[in-house]
C-alpha positions in Angstrom: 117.7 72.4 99.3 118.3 73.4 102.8 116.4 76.5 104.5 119.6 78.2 104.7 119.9 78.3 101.1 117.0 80.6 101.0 117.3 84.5 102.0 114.5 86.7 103.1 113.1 88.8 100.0 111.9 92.2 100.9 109.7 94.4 99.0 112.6 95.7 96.8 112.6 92.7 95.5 109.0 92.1 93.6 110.8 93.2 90.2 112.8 90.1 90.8 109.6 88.5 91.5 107.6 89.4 89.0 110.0 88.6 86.0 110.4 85.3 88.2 106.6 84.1 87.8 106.6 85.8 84.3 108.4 83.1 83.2 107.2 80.8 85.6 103.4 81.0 83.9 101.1 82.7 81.3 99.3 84.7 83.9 100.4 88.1 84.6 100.8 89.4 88.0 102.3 92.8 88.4 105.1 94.2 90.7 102.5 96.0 92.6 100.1 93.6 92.9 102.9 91.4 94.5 104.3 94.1 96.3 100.6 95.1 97.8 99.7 91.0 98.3 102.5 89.5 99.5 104.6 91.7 102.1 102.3 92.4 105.1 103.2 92.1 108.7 102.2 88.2 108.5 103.9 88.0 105.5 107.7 86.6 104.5 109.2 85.9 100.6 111.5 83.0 100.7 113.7 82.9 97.5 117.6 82.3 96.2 120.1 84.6 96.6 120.0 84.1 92.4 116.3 85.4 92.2 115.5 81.5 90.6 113.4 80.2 93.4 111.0 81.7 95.4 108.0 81.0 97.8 105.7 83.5 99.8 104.0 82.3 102.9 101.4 83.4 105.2 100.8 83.2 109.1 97.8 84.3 111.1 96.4 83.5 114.8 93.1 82.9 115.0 90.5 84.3 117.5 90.3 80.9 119.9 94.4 80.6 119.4 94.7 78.5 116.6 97.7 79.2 114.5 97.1 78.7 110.8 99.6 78.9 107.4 98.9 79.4 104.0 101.8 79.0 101.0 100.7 81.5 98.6 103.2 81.5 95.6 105.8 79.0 94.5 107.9 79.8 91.5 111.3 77.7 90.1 113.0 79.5 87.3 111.7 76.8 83.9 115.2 75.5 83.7 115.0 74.3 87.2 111.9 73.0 87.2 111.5 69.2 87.9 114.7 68.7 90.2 112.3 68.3 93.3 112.7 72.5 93.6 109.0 72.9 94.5 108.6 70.4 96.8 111.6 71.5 98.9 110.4 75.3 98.7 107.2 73.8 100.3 109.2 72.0 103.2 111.0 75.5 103.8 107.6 77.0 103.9 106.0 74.5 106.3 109.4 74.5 108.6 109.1 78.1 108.7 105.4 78.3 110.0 106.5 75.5 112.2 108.5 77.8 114.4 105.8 80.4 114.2 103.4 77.4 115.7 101.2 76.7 112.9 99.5 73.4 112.9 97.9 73.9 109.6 98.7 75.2 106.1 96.6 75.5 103.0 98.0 75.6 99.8 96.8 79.7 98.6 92.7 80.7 99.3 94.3 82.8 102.4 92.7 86.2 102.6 92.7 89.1 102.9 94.1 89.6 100.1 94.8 86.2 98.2 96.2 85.9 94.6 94.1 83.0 93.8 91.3 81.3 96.2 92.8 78.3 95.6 95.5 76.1 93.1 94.8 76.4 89.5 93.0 73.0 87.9 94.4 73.8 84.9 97.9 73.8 86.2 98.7 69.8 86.7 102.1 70.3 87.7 100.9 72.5 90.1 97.9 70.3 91.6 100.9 67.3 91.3 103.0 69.1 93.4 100.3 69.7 96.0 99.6 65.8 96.2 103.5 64.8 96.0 104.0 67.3 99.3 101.0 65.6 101.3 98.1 67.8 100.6 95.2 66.6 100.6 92.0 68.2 98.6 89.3 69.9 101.1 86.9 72.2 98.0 86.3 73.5 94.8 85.7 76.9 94.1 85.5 78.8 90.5 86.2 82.3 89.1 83.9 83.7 86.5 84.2 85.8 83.7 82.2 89.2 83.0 82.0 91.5 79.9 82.7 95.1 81.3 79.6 96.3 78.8 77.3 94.9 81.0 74.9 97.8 82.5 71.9 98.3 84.6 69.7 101.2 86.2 69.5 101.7 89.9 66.1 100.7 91.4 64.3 103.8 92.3 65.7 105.8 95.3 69.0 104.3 95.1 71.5 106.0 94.4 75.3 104.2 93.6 78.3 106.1 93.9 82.0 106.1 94.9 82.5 105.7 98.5 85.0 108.6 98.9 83.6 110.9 101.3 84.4 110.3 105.1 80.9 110.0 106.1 79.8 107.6 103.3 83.2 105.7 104.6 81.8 105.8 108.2 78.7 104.3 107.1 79.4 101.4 105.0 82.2 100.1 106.9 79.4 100.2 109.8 77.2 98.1 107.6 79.9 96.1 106.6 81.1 95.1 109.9 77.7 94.1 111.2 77.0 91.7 108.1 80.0 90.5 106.9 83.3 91.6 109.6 85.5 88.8 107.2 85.7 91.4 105.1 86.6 94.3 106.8 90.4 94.3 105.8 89.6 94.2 102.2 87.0 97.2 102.4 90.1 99.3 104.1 92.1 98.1 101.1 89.3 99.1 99.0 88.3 102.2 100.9 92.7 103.2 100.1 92.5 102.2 96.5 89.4 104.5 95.9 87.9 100.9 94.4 84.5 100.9 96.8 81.3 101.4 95.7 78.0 101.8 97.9 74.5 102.2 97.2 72.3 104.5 99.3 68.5 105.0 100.0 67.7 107.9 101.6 68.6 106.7 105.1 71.6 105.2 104.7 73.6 101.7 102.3 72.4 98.8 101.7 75.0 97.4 99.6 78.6 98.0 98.7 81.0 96.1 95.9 84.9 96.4 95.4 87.1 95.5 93.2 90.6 95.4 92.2 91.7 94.9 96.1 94.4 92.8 95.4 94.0 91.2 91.5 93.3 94.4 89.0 90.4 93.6 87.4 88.9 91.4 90.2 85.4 91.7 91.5 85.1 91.2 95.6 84.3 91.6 98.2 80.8 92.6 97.8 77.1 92.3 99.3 73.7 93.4 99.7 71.7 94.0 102.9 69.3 91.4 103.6 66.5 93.3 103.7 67.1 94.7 100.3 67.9 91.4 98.8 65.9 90.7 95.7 65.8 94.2 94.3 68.5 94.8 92.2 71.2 96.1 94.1 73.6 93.5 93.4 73.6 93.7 89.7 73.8 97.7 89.8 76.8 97.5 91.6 78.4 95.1 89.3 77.7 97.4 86.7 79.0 100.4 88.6 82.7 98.3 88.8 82.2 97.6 85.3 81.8 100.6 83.6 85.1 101.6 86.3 86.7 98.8 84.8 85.9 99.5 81.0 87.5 103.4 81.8 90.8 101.7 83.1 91.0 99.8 80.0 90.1 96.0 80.6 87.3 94.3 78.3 86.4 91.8 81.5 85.5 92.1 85.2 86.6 88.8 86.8 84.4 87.5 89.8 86.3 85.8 92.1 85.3 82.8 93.8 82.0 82.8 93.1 79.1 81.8 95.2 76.0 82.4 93.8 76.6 81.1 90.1 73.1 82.0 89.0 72.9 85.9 89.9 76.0 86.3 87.9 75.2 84.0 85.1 72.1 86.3 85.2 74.3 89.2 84.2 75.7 87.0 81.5 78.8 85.7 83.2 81.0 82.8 82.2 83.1 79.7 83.8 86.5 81.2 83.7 88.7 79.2 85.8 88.3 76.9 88.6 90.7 76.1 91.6 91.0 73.3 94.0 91.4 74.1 97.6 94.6 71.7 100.1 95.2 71.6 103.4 97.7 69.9 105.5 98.4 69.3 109.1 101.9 70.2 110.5 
């Protein structure tokens, strides 16, 4: 396959998209959450004229200049697979952040917002693929799994709530960008979605938790002042998304890329999936 063979795929076409990866795979990813994910100003969908073949790429300068790439979805049409398709979606992908000066490129764990924080273990053709193109493996990360039953009370004089109103906005993103300022651009996403939680003392948050940025039913991003670590805040504000969760209709919460494995087992959360992190040099 040549790069001219491949068309740039607006947003108009995540229906074609969507049906694509549907039969692609056994996970389910919505138009919107395609359309949402995948077609930001860093963004271009590379695909057949056909809607058969399609791969989504990512490119973003760094503060010190660097220019980095991330593929984020490749999907061949099942009666196409195993005709070297993938891997020459890949070489489209990497030629095209070539000319945009990228000297690396990591196979999906690009954020915000990502669709998976890495490749699938359980997908072998998928981790095959990676290897076959040149990748090479750099970490593990894992997903787990919570019921949306689970509930706790607040600690005394705190108080956790929606983060609708302007000033509550004003005062989390504050806290928000002097602990954590990675994940400003998914609490603006969060902050649109009406997805943000924050809990308050009486002068001021000391913890926020969103979910649903860019997988529904996803739990992230999400922390706790320092100060107030230790004292429950966490696991109130995973119950907070869970009972939002358990009115929207799912029966799980699913923590994404998960780094401390024992507060959520805690809560009585479950190994759900685990991914494997690539990166290559251009």
């Amino acid at each position: 396959m040549a790069d001219t063979d491949l068309v740039v795929w607006g947003p108009d076409r995540s229906v074609d998209l969507a049906a694509l990866w549907q039969q692609c795979a056994d996970e389910l990813i919505s138009e919107e959450e395609l359309a949402s994910a995948l077609w930001g100003p860093r963004d271009v969908v590379l695909g057949t004229e056909d809607g058969q073949e399609a791969v989504a790429v990512r490119i973003r300068t760094e503060s010190d200049g660097t220019v980095l790439g991330w593929i984020r979805l490749v999907a061949v049409h099942p009666e196409r697979q195993r005709q070297g398709r993938g891997a020459a979606l890949i070489g489209a992908a990497e030629n095209w952040l070539r000319r945009g000066a990228a000297v690396f490129v990591g196979l999906a764990d690009e954020a915000p917002p990502y669709l998976w924080p890495g490749v699938d273990v359980a997908n072998i053709a998928a981790q095959a693929l990676a290897v076959s193109c040149g990748y090479e493996p750099v970490e593990s990360t894992l997903n787990m799994s919570l019921p949306v039953s689970f509930r706790v009370e607040p600690p005394d004089g705190v108080a956790i709530r929606r983060v609708l109103d302007d000033g509550d906005v004003v005062a989390v993103r504050a806290m928000v960008e002097h602990n954590w300022d990675v994940f400003l651009p998914e609490f603006d996403l969060a902050v649109d979605s009406a997805t943000l939680f924050g809990a308050f003392t009486d002068t001021g948050p000391v913890g926020f938790a969103a979910h649903s940025v860019a997988r529904i039913g996803w739990l992230g991003p999400m922390g706790t002042a320092a100060n107030w670590g230790g004292r429950g805040i966490g696991s109130t504000l995973v119950s907070a998304v869970c009972t939002d969760l358990m009115v929207a209709g799912r029966s799980s919460v699913e923590v994404c890329r998960v780094g401390p494995v024992h507060f959520y087992a805690t809560l009585g959360a479950e190994i759900s999936r685990r991914f494997q992190t690539y990166l290559k040099a251009l």
